[in-house]
Z-matrix of the N, CA and C atoms (Angstrom, degrees):
N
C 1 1.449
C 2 1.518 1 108.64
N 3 1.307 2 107.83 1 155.40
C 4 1.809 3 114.44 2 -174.62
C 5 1.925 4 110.43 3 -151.69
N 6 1.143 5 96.75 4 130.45
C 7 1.393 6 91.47 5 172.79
C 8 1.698 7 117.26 6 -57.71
N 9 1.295 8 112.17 7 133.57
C 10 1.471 9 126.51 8 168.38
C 11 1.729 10 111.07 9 -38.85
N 12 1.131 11 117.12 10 137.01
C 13 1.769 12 111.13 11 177.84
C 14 1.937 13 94.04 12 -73.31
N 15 1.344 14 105.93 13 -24.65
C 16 1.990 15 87.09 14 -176.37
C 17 0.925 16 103.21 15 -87.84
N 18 1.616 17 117.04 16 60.49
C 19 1.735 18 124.83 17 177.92
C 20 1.913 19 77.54 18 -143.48
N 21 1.674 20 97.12 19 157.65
C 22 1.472 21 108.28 20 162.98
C 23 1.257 22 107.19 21 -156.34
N 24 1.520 23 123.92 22 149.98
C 25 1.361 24 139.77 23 -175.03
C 26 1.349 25 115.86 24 -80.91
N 27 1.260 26 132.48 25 122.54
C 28 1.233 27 101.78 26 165.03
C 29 1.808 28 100.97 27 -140.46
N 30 1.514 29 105.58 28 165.98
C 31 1.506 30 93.61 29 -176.42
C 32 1.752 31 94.46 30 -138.62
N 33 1.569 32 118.76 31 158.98
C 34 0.947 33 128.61 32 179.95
C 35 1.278 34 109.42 33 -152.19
N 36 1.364 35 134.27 34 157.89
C 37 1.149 36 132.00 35 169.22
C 38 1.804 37 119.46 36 13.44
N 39 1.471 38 99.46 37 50.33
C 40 1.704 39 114.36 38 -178.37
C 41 1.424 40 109.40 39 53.43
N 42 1.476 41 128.48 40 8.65
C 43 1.905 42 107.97 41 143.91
C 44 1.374 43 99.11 42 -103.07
N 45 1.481 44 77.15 43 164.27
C 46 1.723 45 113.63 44 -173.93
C 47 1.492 46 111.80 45 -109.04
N 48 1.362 47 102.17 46 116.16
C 49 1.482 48 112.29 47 171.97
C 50 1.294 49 126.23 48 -94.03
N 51 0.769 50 130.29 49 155.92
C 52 1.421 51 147.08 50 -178.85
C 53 1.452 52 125.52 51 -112.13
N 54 1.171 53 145.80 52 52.22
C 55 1.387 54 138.39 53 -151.94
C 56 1.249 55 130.61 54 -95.05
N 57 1.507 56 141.21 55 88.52
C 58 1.231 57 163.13 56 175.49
C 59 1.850 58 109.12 57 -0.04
N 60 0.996 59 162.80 58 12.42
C 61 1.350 60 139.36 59 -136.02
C 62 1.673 61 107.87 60 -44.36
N 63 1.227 62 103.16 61 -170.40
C 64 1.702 63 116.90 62 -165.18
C 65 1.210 64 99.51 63 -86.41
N 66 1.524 65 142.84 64 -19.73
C 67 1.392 66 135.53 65 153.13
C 68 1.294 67 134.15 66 -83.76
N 69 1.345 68 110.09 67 37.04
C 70 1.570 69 126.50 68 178.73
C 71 1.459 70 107.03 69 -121.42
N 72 1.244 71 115.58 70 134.98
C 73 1.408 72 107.37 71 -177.88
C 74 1.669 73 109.38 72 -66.55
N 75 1.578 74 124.02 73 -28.62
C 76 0.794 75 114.60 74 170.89
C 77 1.693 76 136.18 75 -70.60
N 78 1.529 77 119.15 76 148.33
C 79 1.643 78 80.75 77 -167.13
C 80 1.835 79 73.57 78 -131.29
N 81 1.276 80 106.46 79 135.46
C 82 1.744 81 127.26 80 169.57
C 83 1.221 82 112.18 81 139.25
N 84 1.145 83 120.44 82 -150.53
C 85 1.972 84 118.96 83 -147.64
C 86 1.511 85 75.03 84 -159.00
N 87 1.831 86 113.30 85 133.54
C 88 1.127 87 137.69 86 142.83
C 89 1.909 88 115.85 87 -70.79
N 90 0.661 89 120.41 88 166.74
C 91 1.526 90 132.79 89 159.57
C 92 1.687 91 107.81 90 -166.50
N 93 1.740 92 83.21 91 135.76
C 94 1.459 93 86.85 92 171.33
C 95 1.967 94 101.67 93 -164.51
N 96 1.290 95 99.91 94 177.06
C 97 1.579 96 107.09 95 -168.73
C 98 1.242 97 126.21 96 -60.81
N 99 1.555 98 138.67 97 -164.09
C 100 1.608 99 121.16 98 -176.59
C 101 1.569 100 95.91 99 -71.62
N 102 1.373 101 127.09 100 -42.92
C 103 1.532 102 116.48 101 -165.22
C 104 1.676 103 105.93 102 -63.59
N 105 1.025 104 130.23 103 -8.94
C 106 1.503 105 125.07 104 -173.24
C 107 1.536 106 104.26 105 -105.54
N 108 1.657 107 128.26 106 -15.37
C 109 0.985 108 144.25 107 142.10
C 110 1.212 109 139.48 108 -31.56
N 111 1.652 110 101.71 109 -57.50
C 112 1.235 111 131.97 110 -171.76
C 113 1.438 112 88.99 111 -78.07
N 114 1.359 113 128.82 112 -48.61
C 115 1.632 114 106.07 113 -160.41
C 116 1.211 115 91.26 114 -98.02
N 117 1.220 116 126.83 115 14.74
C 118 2.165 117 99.84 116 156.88
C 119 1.244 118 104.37 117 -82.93
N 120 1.530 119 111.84 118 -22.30
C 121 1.763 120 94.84 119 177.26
C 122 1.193 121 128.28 120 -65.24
N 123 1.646 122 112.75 121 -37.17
C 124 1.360 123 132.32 122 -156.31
C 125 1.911 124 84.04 123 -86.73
N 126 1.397 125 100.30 124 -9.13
C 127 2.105 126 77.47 125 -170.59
C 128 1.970 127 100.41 126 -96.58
N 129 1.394 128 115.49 127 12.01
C 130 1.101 129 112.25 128 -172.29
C 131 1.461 130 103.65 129 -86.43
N 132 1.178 131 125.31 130 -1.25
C 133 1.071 132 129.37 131 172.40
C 134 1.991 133 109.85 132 -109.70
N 135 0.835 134 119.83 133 169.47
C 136 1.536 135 116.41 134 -176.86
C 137 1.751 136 102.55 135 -85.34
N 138 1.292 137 106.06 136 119.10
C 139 1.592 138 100.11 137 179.60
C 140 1.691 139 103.31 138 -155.90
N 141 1.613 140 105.43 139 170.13
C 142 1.370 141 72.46 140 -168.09
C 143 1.894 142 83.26 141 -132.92
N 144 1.049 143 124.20 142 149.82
C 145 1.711 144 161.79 143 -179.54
C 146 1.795 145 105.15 144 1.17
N 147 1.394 146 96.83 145 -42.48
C 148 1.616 147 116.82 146 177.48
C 149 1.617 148 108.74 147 -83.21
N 150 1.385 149 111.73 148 -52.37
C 151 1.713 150 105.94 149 166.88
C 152 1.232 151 99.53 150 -56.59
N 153 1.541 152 155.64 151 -96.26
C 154 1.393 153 172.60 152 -90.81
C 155 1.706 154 80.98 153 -78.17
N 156 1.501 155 128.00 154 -66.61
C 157 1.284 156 150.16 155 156.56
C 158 1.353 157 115.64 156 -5.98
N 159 1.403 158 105.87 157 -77.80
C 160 1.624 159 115.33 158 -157.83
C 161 1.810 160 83.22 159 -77.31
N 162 1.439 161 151.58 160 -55.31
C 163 1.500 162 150.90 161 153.28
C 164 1.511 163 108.36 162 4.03
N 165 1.185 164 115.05 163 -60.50
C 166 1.394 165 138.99 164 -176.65
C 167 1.244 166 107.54 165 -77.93
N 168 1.187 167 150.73 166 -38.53
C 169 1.330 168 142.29 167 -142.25
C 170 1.788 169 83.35 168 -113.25
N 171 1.253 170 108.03 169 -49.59
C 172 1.814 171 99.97 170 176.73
C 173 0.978 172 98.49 171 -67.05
N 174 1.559 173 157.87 172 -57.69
C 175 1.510 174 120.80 173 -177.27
C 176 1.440 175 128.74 174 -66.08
N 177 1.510 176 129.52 175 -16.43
C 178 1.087 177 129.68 176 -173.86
C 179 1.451 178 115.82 177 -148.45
N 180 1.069 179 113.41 178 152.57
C 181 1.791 180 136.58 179 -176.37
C 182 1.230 181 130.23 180 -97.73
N 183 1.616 182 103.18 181 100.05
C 184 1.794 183 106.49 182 -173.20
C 185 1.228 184 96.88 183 -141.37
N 186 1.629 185 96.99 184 151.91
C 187 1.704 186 106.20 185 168.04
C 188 1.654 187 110.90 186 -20.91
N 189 1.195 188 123.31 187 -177.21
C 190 1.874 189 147.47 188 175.76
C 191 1.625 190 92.78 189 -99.70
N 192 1.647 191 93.22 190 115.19
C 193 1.502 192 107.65 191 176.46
C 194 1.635 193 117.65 192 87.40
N 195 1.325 194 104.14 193 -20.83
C 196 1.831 195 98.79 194 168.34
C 197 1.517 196 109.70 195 -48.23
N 198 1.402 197 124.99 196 -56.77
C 199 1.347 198 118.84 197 -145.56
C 200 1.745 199 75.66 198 -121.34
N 201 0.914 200 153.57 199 59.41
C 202 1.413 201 149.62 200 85.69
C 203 1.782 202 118.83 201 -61.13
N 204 0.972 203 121.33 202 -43.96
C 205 1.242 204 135.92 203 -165.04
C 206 1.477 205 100.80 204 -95.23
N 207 1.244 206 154.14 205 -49.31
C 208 1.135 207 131.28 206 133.74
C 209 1.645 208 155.02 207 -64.29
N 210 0.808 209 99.29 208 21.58
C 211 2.049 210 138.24 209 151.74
C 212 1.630 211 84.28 210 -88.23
N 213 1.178 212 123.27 211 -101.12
C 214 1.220 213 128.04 212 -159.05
C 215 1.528 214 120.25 213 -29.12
N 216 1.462 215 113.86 214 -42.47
C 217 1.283 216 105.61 215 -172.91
C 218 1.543 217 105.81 216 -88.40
N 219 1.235 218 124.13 217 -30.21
C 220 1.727 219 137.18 218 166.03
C 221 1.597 220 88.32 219 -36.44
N 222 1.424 221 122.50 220 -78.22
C 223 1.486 222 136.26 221 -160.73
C 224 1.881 223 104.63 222 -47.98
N 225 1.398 224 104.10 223 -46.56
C 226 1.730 225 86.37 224 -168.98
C 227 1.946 226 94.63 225 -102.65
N 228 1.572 227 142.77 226 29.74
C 229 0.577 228 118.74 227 97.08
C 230 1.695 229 161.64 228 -55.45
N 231 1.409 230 113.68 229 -38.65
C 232 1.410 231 108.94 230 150.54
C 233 1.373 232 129.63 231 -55.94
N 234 1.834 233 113.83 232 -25.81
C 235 1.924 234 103.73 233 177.89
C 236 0.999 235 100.95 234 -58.46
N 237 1.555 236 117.98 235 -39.54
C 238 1.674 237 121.51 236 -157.17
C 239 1.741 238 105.59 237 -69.13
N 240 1.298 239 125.25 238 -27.72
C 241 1.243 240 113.29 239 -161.92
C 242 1.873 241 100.14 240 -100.32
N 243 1.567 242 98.31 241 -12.88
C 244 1.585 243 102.55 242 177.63
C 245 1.416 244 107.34 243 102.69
N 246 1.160 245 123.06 244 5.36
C 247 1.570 246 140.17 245 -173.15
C 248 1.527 247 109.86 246 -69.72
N 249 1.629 248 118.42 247 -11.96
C 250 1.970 249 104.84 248 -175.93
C 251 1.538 250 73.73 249 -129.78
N 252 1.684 251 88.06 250 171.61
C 253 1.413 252 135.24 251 166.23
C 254 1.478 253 91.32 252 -98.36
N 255 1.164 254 109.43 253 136.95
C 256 1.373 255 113.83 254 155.90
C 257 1.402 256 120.76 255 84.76
């Protein structure tokens, strides 16, 4: 799966935006924290839910299931808005 190009990243004062362009069916701006950040980057490339995961878990240190479960919910928010391929 890969984020749509009529999606764009943007970051500010450490949130992460999400911003719709005019060729997305969706039209508004996500925001969310560095971990929801981190995997729009890692989704600009084609990867799939378990890579995006193990990416995250080698750079950083959280309880078992933190950063499964937020990948996960990042991920089926974007199906829902139409934001991945795949």
């Amino acid at each position: 799966m890969k984020l749509k190009k009529e999606f764009v990243i943007h970051e500010a004062d450490g949130r992460f935006l999400l911003v719709a362009t005019g060729k997305a069916k969706f039209s508004g701006i996500v925001e969310g924290n560095e971990m929801f950040g981190k995997t729009l980057k890692l989704m600009q490339k084609d990867m799939t839910e378990a890579e995006i995961v193990k990416r995250i878990r080698d750079e950083y240190e959280a309880p078992d299931g933190v950063v499964e479960a937020d990948v996960h919910r990042a991920v089926t928010e974007l199906r829902n808005i139409g934001a991945i391929d795949g």
